[in-house]
C-alpha positions in Angstrom: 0.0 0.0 0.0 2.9 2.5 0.8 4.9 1.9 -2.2 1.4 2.5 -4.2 0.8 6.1 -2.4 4.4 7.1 -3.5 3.9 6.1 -6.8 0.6 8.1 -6.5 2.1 11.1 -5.3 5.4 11.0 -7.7 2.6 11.0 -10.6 0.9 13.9 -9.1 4.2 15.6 -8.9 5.2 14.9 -12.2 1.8 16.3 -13.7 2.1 19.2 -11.8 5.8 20.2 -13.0 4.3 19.4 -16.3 1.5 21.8 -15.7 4.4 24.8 -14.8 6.0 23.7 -18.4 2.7 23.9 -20.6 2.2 27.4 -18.5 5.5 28.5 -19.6 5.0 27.4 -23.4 1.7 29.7 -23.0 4.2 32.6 -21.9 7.0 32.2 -23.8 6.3 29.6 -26.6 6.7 26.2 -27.9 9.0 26.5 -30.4 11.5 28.4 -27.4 10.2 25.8 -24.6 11.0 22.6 -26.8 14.6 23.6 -27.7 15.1 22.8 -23.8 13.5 19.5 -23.8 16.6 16.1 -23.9 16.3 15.0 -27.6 17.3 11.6 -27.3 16.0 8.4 -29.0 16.4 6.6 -25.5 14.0 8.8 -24.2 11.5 7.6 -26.2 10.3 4.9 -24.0 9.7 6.8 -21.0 7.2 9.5 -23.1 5.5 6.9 -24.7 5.1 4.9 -21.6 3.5 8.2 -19.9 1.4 8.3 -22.6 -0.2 4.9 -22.5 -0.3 4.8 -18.6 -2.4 8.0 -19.0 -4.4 6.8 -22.2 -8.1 7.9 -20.8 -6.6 10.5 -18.2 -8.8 13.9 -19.5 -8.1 15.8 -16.2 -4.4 16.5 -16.9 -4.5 17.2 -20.7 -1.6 19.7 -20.0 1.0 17.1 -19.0 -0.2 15.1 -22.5 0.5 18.2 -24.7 4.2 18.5 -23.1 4.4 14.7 -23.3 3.4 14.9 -27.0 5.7 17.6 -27.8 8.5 16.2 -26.4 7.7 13.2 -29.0 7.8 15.5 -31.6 11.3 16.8 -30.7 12.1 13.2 -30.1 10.7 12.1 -33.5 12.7 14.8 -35.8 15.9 12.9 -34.0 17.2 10.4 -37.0 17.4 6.9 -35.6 17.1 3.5 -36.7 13.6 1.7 -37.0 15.1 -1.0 -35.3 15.3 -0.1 -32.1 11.4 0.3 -32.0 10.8 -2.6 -34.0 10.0 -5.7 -31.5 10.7 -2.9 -28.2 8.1 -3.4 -25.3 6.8 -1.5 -22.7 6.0 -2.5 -19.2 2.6 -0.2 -17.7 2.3 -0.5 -14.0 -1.0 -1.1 -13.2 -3.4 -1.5 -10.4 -3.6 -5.9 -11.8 0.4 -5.7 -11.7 2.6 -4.5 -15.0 1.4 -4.9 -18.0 3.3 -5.3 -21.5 2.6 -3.7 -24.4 4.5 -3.3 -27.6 5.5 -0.1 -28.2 3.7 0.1 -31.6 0.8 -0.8 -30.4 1.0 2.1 -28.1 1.5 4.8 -31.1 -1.3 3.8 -32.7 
């Protein structure tokens, strides 16, 4: 139960600094904001495992938008198809972790 509620509250912490980002994108802009952002292909599995853990989240649409234009940042960076090919991703869920493949995820 402990190791839940810190998961819980690391989550809310995350979407919170991710709400101070999409406030500063309103501010300054994305294009300036985005320039900031890590642009690694290894970072791809992190986003894209946000992403699918918060698939029907609607309450914190900001943290999606940064999420999303990370990807995009992430997405310009040339890489080769093969490290997505066959690559999985493990979703913590409430049942235990769940593994998806990661294309299945960006459609």
């Amino acid at each position: 139960m402990k190791k839940r509620e810190e998961e819980q509250r690391a989550t809310d912490e995350l979407h919170a600094l991710l709400q101070i980002i999409y406030q500063l994108t309103k501010v300054r802009g994305d294009k300036y904001i985005i320039q900031h952002f890590p642009h690694e292909v290894k970072d791809l599995y992190p986003a894209l495992g946000f992403l699918a853990r918060e698939k029907g989240d609607t309450a914190n649409w900001e943290s999606r938008f940064i999420i999303l234009l990370w990807l995009g940042v992430i997405a310009l960076v040339p890489f080769d198809l093969n490290i997505i090919d066959s690559g999985v991703i493990v979703i913590d869920s409430e049942e235990g972790g769940k593994a998806t493949e990661i294309v299945d995820v960006m459609l």
